[in-house]
Structures are given as structure tokens and as C-alpha cells.
C-alpha positions as CSV (number, residue, x, y, z in Angstrom):
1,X,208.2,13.2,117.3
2,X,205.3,11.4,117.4
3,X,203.3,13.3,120.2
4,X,204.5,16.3,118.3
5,X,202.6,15.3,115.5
6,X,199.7,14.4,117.1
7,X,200.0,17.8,119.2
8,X,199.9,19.8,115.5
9,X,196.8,17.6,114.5
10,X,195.0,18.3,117.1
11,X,195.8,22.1,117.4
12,X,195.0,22.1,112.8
13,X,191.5,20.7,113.6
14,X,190.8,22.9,116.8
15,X,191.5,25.9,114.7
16,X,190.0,24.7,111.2
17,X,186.5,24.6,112.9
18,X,186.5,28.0,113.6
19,X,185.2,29.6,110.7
20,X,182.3,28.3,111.5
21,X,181.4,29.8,114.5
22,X,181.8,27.1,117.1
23,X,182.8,27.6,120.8
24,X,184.8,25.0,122.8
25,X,185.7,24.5,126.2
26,X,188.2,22.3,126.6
27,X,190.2,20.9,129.6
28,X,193.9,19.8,130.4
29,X,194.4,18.1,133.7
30,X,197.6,17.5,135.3
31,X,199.0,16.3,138.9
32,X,201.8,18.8,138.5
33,X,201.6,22.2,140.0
34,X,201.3,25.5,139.3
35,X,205.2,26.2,139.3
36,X,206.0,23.2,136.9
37,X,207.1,23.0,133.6
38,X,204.3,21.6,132.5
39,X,201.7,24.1,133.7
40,X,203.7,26.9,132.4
41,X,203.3,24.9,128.7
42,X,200.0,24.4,129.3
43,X,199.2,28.2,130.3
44,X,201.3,28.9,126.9
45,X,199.2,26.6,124.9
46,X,195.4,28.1,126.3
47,X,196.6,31.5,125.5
48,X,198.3,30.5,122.0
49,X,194.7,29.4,121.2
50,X,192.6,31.6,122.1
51,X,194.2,34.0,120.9
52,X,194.7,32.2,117.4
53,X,190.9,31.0,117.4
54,X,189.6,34.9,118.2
55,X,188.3,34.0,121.8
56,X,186.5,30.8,120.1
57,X,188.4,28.4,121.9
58,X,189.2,28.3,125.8
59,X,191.3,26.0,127.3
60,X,190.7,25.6,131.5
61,X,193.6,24.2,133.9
62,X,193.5,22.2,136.7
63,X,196.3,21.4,138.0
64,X,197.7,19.8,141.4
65,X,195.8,16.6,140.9
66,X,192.2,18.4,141.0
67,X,191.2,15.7,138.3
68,X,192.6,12.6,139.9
69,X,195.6,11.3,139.4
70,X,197.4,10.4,136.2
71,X,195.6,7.1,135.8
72,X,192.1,8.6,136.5
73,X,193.0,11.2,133.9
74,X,193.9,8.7,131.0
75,X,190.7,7.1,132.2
76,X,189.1,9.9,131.7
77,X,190.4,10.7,128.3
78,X,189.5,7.4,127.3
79,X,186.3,8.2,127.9
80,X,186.1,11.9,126.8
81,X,185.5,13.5,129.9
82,X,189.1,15.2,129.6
83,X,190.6,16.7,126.8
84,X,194.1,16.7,127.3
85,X,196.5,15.5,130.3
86,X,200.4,16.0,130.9
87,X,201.1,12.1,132.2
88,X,204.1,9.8,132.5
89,X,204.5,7.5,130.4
90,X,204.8,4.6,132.6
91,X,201.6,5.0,132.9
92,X,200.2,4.2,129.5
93,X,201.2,0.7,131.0
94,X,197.8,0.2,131.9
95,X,196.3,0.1,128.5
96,X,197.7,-3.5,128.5
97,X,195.4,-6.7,130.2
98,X,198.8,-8.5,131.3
99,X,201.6,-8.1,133.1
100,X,204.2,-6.5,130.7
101,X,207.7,-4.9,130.0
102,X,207.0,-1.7,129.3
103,X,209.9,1.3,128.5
104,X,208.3,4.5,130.4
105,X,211.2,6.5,128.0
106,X,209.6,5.6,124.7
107,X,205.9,4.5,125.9
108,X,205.9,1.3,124.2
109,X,205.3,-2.3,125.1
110,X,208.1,-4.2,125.1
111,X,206.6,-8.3,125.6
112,X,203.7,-9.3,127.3
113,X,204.3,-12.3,129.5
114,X,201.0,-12.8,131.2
115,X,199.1,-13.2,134.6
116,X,200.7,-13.1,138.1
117,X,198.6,-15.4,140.7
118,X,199.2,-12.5,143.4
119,X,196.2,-11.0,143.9
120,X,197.1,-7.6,146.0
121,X,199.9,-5.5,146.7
122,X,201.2,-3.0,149.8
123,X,202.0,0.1,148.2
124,X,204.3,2.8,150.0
125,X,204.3,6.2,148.6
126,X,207.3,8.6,150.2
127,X,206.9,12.0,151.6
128,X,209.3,13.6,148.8
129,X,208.8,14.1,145.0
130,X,211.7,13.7,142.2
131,X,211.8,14.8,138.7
132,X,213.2,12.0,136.3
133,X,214.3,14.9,133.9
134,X,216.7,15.9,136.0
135,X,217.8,13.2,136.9
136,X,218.4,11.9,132.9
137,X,220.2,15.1,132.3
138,X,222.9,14.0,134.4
139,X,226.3,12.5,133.4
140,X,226.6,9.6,135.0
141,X,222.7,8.6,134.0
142,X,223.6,6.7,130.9
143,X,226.8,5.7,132.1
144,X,225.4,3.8,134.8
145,X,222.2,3.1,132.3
146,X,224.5,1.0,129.8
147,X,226.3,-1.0,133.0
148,X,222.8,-2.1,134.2
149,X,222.2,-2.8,130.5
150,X,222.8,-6.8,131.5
151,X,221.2,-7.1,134.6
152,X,218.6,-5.7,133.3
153,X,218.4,-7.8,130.5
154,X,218.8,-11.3,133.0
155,X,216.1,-9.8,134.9
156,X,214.0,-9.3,132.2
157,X,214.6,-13.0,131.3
158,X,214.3,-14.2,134.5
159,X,211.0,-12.2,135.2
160,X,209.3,-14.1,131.8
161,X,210.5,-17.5,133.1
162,X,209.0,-16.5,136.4
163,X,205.9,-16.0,135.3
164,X,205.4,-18.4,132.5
165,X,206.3,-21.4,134.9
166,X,204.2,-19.5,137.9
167,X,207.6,-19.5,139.9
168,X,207.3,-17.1,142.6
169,X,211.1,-17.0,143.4
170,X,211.9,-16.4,140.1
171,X,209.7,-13.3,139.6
172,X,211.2,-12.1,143.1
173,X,214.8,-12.9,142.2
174,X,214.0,-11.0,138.7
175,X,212.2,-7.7,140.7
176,X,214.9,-7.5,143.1
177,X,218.1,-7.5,141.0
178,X,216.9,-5.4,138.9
179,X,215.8,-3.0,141.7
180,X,219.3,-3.2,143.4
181,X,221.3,-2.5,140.0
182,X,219.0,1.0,139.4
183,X,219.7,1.9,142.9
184,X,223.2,3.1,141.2
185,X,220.6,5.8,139.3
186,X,218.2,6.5,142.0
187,X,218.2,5.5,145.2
188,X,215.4,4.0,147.0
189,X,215.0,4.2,150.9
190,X,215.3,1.5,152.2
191,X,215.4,-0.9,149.9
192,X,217.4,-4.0,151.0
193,X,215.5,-3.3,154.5
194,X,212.3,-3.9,152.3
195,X,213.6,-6.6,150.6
196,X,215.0,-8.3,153.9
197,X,210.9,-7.8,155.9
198,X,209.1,-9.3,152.6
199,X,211.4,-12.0,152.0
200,X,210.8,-12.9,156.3
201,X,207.4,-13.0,155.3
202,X,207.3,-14.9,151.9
203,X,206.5,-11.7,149.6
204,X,205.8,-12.7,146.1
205,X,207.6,-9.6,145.0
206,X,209.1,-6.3,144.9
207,X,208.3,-3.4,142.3
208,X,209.9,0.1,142.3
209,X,208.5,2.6,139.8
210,X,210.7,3.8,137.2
211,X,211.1,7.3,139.3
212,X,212.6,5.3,142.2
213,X,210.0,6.5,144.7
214,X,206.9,4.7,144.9
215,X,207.1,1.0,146.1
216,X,204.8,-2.0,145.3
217,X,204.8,-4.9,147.5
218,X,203.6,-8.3,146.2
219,X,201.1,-10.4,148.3
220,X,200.9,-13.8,147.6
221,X,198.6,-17.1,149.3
222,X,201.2,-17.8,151.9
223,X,202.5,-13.9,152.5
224,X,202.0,-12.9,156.5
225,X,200.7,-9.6,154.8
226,X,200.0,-8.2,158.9
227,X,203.4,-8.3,159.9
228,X,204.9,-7.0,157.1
229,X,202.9,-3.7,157.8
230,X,204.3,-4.2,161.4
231,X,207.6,-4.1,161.0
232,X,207.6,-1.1,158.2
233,X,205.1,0.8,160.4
234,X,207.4,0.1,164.0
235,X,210.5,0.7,161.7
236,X,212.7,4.3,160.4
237,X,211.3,2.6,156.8
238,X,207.6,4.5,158.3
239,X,209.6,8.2,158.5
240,X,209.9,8.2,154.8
241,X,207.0,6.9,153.4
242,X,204.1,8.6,154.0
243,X,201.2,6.5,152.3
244,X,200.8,2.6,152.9
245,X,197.8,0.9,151.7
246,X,196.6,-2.2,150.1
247,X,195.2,-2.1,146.4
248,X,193.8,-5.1,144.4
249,X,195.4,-6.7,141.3
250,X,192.4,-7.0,138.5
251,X,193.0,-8.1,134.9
252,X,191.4,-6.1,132.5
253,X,193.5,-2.5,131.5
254,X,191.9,0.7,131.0
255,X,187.8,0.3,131.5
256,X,186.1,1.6,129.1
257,X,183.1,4.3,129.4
258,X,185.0,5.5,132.7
């Protein structure tokens, strides 16, 4: 309701200033591709206004990630080099300094708990792409939703203990249970095989996204951070995902000016 509103703001105060004459380019970025739902909306929405505005309004697409990806976009929204974005919502996470519990359903902060010491993380990114809308239009999605309901709500516990007392076990206890009850929504490949390598080699933790595809490794003082990339790399764990690379953790949120 609330991005509907702001969608009918925006589209009352694109069209109010055109009795006066003015042009405007404007662009919507998106990582989606041209067969998505979401460009088809967005091709509906540049025609609706142009037409609307006369001609006095033009709306260009770029789809397929030619602006970045949905972070860079919000970045650049920020900053007002983009005009609007299709994005998911878990990643409006990154507005927020600290580590957080954030819902990616309703976009909204749940509690900040703070600062993690790990500095870095291996990130593996799988060949294949899923769409979380089908997957929450079917029937066993809330079903299984509202049994993970109190696991989810230990983990959450157990995750702000974790890092209020700096306890690395904790925060790995709290990341993996809570990955292993969603697995019952989306399965992720490989996951206790994951979970086995980084607990070998002293991970700090474990971190699916909420579309169950995209993995985020934690790499603490004392993690062997080598051999874990050995034995996903010389493993079947390598088949499936196609991207692994290291990325820094920095404090700090969205950058402004970007």
C-alpha cells in the first residue's frame, strides 16, 4: 500500500509539471530481463506516461543489470543518478550501519543488534535463478512458514546474544538453524556440506539469502579461509555455484553522493 502511494505521488507530480512545458527523461533500472514481469510493468508505465504527458515525459529501460546490480542501483537512487529501480527488498537492508533483522516481505527493520568482528566473507552465487513469488504462492509456503515460526524466533534470540557478547558459536549456531529449518521452503545445495567445510575450518558463520540461492560465508581471525575455497572448489559443491569470491565487511550503509 505504501509503495502504491508513493507510486501515485510520484506519477501526480511528473504529470502536474507538464503544463508548463518541461521535458524529462527519466530512467528505471532493473537486473530483471526483458521477459520478466517486471519489465513488462515497466514498458506499461513509460508508455502510460508519455502518452498521458503528450510526448513531454520519456521513460528509458535498462534492463538485465546494464545499471549495476540492485545495490548499485539503490546507490544510485540515493544519489539521483536513477530515477526509479524494480529491487528486492532485502536489499533496503543496506540502508542500516549495523548488523540487523530485517523482514525482506515487508521492507522493515526488525532490531539492530550491532557490529560483527568478522571482517570478510566467501560469497558463492549458483548458476540457476529462482523467483520467491512463486515460490510464496505455493501451499505448503506458509504452512511450513508458521512451523519454522519458533526456530526462527530462537534463532533470532540466539543470533542477538551472539553478537552482543561477541560469541562466535553463538552467531553460528543461530545462522545455521535457522538455515536448516528454511531448507523445508527452499532448498539450498549443499548446505550441511557447507556447513560441515566451514565448521572444519572455524567459520564465523553462515548466511543464506532469503531466495535460498546466494551463500555468504563468514571469515573470522582464526578461519583457514584457503582451504575452505579448496575443498568447495575440488568438491560437486563447485558444479553449482558458479561465482566465489571474497568481499569486505565495512560499517557504514548506503554512501552517500554515490
Amino acid at each position: 500500500m505504501r509503495l502504491n502511494k508513493l507510486f501515485v505521488t510520484v506519477l501526480f507530480t511528473l504529470l502536474s509539471v507538464v503544463g508548463f512545458g518541461a521535458k524529462y527523461n527519466l530512467k528505471i533500472g532493473m537486473v530483471a530481463g526483458t521477459s520478466s514481469n517486471e519489465y513488462k510493468a515497466a514498458s506499461y508505465f513509460a508508455k502510460q506516461l508519455k502518452e498521458k504527458s503528450n510526448g513531454e515525459i520519456e521513460v528509458a529501460i535498462f534492463p538485465n543489470g546494464q545499471l549495476g546490480d540492485d545495490r548499485s542501483m539503490i546507490e544510485q537512487l540515493s544519489g539521483g543518478a536513477l530515477d526509479f529501480t524494480f529491487a528486492e527488498l532485502g536489499r533496503f537492508s543496506i540502508f542500516f550501519p549495523e548488523v540487523c533483522i530485517f523482514n525482506p516481505i515487508e521492507g522493515e527493520k526488525m532490531e539492530s543488534l550491532g557490529y560483527l568482528n568478522c571482517k570478510k566473507v566467501l560469497i558463492l552465487e549458483p548458476k540457476t535463478r529462482i523467483s520467491t513469488v512463486k515460490i510464496r504462492k505455493e501451499k505448503t509456503y506458509y504452512k511450513f512458514l508458521k512451523e519454522n515460526k519458533a526456530i526462527t524466533q530462537k534463532s533470532f534470540e540466539m543470533l542477538a546474544e551472539g553478537v552482543r557478547k561477541a560469541n562466535e558459536e553463538l552467531i553460528r549456531r543461530a545462522c545455521e538453524n535457522s538455515a536448516l529449518a528454511n531448507e523445508k521452503i527452499k532448498e539450498t545445495p549443499y548446505l550441511r556440506d557447507l556447513i560441515e567445510i566451514g565448521r572444519r575450518n572455524k567459520y564465523s558463520f553462515l548466511n543464506i539469502s532469503h531466495t535460498g540461492t546466494v551463500v555468504a560465508i563468514g571469515i573470522g581471525e582464526n578461519t583457514n579461509l584457503e582451504n575452505i575455497k579448496y575443498e568447495i572448489k575440488h568438491s560437486k559443491i563447485s558444479t553449482v555455484y558458479r561465482k566465489i569470491y571474497e568481499a569486505n565487511i565495512i560499517k557504514g550503509g548506503l554512501r552517500k553522493g554515490v
